[in-house]
C-alpha positions in Angstrom: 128.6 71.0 103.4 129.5 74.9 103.5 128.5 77.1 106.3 127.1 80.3 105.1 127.7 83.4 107.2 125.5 86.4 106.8 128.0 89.1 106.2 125.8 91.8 105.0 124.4 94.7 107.2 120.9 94.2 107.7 118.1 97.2 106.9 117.0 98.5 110.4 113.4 97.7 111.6 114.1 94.1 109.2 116.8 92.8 110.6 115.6 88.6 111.4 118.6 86.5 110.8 121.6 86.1 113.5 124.7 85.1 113.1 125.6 82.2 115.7 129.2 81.3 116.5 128.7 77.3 115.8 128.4 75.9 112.6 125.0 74.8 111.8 124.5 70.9 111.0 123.0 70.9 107.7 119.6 69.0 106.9 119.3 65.4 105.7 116.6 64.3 103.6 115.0 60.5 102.5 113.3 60.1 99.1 110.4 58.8 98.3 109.0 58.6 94.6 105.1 59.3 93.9 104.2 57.4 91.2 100.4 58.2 89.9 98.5 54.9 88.0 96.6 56.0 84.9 95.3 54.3 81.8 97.3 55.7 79.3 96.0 56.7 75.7 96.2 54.5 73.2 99.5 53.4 71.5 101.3 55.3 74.4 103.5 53.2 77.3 105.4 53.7 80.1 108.7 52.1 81.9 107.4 51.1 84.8 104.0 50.8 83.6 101.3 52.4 83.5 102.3 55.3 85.1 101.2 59.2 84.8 104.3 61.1 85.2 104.0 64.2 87.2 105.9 67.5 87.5 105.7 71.3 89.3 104.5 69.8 92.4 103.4 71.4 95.2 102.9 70.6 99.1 100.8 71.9 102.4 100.2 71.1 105.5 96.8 71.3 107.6 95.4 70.6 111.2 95.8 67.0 112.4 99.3 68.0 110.3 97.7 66.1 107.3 99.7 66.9 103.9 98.8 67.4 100.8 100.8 66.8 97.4 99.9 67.7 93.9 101.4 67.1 90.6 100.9 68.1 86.8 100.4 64.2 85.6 101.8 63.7 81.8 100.0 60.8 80.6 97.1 61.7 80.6 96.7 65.2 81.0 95.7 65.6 84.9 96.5 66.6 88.0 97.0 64.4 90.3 96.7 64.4 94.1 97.9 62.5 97.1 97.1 63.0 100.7 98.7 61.4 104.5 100.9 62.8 107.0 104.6 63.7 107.5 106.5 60.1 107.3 104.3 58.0 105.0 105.9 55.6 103.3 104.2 55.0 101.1 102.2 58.4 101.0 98.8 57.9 99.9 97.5 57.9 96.3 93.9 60.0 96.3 93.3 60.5 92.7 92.9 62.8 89.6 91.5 65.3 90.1 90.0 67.7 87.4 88.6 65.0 85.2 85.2 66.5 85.0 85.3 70.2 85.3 82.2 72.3 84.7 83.3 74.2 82.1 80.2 75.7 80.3 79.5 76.4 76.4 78.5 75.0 73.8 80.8 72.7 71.9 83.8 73.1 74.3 86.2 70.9 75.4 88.1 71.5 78.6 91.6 70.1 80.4 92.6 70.8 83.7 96.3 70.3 84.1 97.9 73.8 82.5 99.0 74.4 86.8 98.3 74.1 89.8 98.3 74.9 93.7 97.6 73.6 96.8 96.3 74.3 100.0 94.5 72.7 103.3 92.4 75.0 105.4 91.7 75.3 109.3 88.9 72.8 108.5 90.7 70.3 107.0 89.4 70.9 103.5 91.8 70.4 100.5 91.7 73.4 98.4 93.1 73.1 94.9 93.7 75.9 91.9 93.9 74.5 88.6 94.8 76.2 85.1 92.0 74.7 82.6 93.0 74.8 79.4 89.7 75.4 76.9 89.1 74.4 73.6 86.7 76.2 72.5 84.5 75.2 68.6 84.4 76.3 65.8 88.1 77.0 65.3 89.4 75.2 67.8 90.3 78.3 69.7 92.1 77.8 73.2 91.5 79.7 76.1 93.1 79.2 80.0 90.5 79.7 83.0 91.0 79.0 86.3 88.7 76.3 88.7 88.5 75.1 92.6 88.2 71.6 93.4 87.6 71.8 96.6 87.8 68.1 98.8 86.2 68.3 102.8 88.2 67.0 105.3 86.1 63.8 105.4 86.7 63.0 101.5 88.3 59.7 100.2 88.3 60.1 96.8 88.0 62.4 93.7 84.0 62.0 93.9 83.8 63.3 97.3 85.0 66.7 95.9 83.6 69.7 93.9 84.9 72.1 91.1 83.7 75.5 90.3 85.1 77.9 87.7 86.5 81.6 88.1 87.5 82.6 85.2 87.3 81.3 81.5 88.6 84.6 79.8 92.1 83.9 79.7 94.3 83.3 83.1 98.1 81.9 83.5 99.3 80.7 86.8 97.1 80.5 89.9 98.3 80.5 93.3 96.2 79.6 96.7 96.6 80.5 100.3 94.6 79.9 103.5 94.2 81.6 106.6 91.4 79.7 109.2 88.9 78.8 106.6 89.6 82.2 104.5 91.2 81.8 101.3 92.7 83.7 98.2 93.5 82.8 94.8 95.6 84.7 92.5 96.6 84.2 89.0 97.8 86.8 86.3 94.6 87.9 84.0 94.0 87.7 79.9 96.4 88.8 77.4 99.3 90.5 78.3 98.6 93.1 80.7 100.3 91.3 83.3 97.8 92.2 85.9 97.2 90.1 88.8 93.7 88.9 89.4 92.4 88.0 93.2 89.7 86.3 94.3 88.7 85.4 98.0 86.3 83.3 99.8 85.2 83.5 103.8 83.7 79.9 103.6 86.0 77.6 103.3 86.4 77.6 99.6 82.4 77.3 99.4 81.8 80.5 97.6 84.3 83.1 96.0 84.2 86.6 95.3 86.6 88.8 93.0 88.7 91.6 95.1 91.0 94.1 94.0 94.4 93.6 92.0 97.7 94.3 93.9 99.0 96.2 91.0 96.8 99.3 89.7 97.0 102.2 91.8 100.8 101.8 93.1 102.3 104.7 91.3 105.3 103.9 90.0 105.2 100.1 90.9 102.3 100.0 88.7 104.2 101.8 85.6 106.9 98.5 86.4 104.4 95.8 86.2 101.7 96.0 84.0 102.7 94.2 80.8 105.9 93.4 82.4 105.7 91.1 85.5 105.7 87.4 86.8 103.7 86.9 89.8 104.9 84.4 92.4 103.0 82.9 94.7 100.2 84.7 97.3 100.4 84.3 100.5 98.2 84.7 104.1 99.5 85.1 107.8 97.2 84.0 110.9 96.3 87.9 111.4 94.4 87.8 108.3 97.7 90.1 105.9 97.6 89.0 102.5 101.2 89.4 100.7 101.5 88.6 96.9 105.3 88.8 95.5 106.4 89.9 91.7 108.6 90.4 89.7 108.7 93.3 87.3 111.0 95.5 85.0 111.9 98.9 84.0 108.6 100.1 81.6 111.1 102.7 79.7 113.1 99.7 78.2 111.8 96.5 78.6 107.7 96.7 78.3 107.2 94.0 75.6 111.0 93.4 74.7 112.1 91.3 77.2 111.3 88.9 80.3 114.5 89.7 82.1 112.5 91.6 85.3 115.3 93.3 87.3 112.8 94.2 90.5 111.3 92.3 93.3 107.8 93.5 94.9 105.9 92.5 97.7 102.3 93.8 97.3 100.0 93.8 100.9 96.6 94.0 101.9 95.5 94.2 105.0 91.4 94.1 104.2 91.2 91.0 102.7 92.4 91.8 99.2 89.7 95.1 98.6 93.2 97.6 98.6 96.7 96.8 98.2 100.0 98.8 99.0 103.1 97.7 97.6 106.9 97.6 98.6 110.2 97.4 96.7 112.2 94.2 98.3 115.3 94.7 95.9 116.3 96.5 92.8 119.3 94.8 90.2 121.1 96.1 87.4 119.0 96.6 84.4 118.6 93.5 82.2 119.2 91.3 85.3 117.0 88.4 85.1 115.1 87.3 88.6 112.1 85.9 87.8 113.8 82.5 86.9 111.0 81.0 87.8 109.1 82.1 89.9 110.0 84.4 92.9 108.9 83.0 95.9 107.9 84.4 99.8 106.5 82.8 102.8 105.4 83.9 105.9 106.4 82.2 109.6 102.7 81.8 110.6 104.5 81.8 114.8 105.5 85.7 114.1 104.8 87.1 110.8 108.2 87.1 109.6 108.3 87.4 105.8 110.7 85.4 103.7 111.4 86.6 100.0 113.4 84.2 97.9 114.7 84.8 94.0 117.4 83.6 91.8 119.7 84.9 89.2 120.3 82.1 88.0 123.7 81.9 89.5 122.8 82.5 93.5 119.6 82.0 95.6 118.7 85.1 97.5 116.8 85.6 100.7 115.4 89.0 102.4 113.5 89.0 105.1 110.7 91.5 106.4 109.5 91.7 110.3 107.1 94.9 109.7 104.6 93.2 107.4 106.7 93.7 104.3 107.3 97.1 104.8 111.0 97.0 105.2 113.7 94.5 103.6 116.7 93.4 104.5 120.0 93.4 102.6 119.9 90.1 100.1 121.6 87.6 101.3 122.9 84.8 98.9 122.4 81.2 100.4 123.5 79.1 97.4 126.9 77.4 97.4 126.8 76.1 93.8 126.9 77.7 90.6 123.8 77.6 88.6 120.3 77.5 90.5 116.9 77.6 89.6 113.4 77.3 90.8 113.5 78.6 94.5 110.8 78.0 97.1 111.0 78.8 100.8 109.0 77.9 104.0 109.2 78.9 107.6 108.4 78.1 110.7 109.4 79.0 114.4 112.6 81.4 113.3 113.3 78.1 111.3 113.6 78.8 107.4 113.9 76.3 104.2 114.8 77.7 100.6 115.2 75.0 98.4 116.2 75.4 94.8 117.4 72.9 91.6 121.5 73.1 91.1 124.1 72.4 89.1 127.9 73.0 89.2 127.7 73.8 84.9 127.7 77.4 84.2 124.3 77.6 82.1 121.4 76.0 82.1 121.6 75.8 78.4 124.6 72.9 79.1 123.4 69.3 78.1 126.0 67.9 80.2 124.5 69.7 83.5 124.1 67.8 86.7 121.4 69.3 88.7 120.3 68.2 92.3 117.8 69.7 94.8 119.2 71.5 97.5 117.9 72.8 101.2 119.6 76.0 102.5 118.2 76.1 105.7 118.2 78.7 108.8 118.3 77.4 112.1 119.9 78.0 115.3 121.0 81.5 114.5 123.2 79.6 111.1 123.0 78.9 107.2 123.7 75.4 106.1 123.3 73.6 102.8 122.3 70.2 102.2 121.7 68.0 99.2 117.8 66.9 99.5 117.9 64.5 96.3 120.2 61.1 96.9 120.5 61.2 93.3 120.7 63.8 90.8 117.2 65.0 89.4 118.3 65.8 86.3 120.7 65.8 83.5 121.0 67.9 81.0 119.5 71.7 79.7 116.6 73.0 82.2 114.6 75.4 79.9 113.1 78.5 81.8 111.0 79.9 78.7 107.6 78.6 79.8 105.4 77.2 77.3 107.7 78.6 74.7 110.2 75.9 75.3 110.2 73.2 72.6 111.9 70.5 75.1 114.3 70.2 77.9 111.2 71.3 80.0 110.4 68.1 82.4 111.2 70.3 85.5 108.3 72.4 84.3 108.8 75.7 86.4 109.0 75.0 89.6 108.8 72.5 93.2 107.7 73.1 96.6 108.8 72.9 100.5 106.7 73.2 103.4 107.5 72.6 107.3 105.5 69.9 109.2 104.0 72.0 111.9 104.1 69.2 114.1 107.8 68.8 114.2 109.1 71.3 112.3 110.7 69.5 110.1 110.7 70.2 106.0 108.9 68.6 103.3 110.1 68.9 99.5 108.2 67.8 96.7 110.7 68.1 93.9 110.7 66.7 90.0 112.9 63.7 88.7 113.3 62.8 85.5 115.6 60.3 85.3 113.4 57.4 86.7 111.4 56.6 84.2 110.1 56.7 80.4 107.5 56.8 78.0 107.0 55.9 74.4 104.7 57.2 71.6 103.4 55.6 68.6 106.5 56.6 66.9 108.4 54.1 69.0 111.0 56.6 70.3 111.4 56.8 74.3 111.1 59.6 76.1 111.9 61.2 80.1 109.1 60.7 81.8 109.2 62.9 85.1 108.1 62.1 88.4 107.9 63.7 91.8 109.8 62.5 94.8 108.9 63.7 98.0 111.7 64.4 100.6 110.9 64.5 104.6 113.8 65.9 107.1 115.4 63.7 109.0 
């Protein structure tokens, strides 16, 4: 495993990573895979059976360091949920969980299962996002909202849990954080203005009401992103700072042309999500794609260190922020392999995870690729790389083009890492989908992915 030494000068008033003389030990990982039981439609099968398939997982920790793991299930359309603690083996199965959402109207039909996030509060309650897709009669016309199912500490089982609604107008993407028993959800709105939608609630996930958007009212930032952004994921620190991350283009050139966003943005709010100010992490060459997908950012909840995280497709990049995203450092890449996608980053006690899928091809367009899961971790004033999966993840083309992909698109868009405040230790929720199969009523077999959770050894 390669060393990586930070060589760049940092930005003053941001400067967080050290360089330490020793070589850091790089981080060891065993696998789990979380297989989800569902009764599959008809004339549908799976190899093992009766299986869901999952993908775009995502993880959190709470207090009594209970975890929580969600996944996009395949078969049938649902997301499914699991909850335990760091180290179970087997972690346990809780159940599907947006099965019944109250989704109001006449004539519709509703699915949960478009995405999803999750989190677990100060109290122990399971929060978790879901994009709804909506059928909506006559005409069949589909819509995406966004719901909460929210599970108490004390629940067992999907029917211990309740789901509201926020939004049935048209929504892509929602992201949840916690801070005590606060809580904020963001997703990007309807149609294509690319503005980013919060909504908070002081309850525990009891109530929510709408706040402001980080992205009106920023000047030029706001010229950059509206119908031309990807929103990453929202995040809170202990002191109550809300941070969401984007990234956005050049309006002059790329509004409505092209997807390739050359900016990176942290947006914060320090009231809770009424007003917003946001900040310029790092600026690439025009046409330089970053989004790739998503951008990512975490906070160390010991110091309020921020961590931003982005790909090029062809190095992982970290900066780093210790004024409440204010200031940036210098992008360092942490990748030692050609061709990665899908970072996420966690951090905790000066201790900092940025995981990522990678492959030694040169595209992701190659059918031959190899792609594992990779940790570049921070720790001890030192970069190291290690290989999380103990088998590769994937092979083959990994399509980044959203719901516009016609295949090659098991990964879905993206996988998760968070540390186990109890040891410190990382947990990674990643996507393989060379495990196992289905088949249709057309006979032909099919990947059928599934998650595998990782915990640091």
């Amino acid at each position: 495993m390669l060393r990586l030494a930070i060589a760049a000068a940092l930005a003053a008033g941001a400067t967080l990573f050290v360089v330490a003389p020793a070589s850091a030990a790089p981080p060891t990982f065993s696998n789990q895979v979380l297989r989800a039981p569902a009764t599959l439609p008809p004339g549908y099968s799976t190899s093992p059976p009766g299986q869901s398939g999952d993908s775009e997982p995502a993880i959190d920790f709470g207090p009594g360091n209970t975890m929580a793991v969600d996944g996009l299930g395949w078969l049938p359309f649902q997301v499914n949920l699991w909850k335990g603690h760091f180290g179970d083996d087997p972690l346990a199965y809780f159940g599907p969980m947006d099965t019944s959402l109250p989704i109001q109207g006449q004539g519709r039909i509703n699915l949960g299962d478009g995405d999803a996030d999750v989190e677990v509060t100060s109290a122990g309650t399971i929060l978790l996002t879901d994009l709804d897709i909506i059928f909506n009669r006559p005409g069949f016309f589909v819509t995406l909202g966004v719901s909460i199912t929210r599970c108490p500490a004390s629940a067992t089982g999907p029917s211990d849990c309740t789901s509201q609604v926020l939004d049935t107008a048209g929504a892509d993407r929602p992201w949840i954080t916690t801070a005590g028993t606060n809580a904020w959800v963001s997703y990007h709105d309807s149609g294509n203005s690319s503005l980013i939608r919060v909504w908070r609630s002081t309850d525990d996930g009891q109530t929510w009401t709408q706040v402001a958007s980080p992205i009106p009212g920023q000047g030029s930032v706001t010229g950059d992103a509206t119908f031309n952004s990807t929103a990453g994921p929202i995040v809170a620190d202990p002191t109550g700072n809300v941070y969401q991350v984007f990234a956005a283009g050049q309006p002059s050139v790329q509004k409505g042309t092209t997807a390739d966003f050359n900016n990176i943005y942290v947006a914060r709010s320090t009231d809770g999500g009424n007003t917003w100010t946001s900040h310029l992490v790092y600026h690439a060459t025009l046409f330089t794609n970053l989004a790739n997908i998503f951008p990512a950012l975490a906070v160390d909840p010991s110091n309020g260190a921020l961590y931003a995280a982005w790909t090029d497709r062809h190095g992982v990049s970290v900066s780093s922020s210790s004024d409440d995203g204010t200031s940036w450092s210098t992008p360092l890449v942490v990748s030692n392999v050609t061709t990665t996608v899908m970072p996420w980053v966690a951090a905790l006690n000066g201790k900092v995870d940025v995981v990522y899928y990678g492959s030694t091809a040169a595209s992701t367009n190659d059918p031959t690729a190899v792609w594992n899961t990779y940790d570049s971790q921070f720790q001890g004033g030192a970069w190291s790389v290690g290989l999380v999966s103990n088998t590769p993840n994937r092979i083959g083309i990994v399509c980044l083009n959203g719901s516009a992909c016609r295949s090659d698109r098991e990964l879905l868009d993206l996988f998760e890492v968070a540390e186990d405040p109890a040891n410190g230790k990382a947990a990674v929720v990643y996507t393989d989908s060379t495990l196992d199969t289905w088949t249709g009523p057309d006979g032909n077999s099919h990947q059928l992915p599934e998650i595998v959770l990782a915990y640091e050894q």
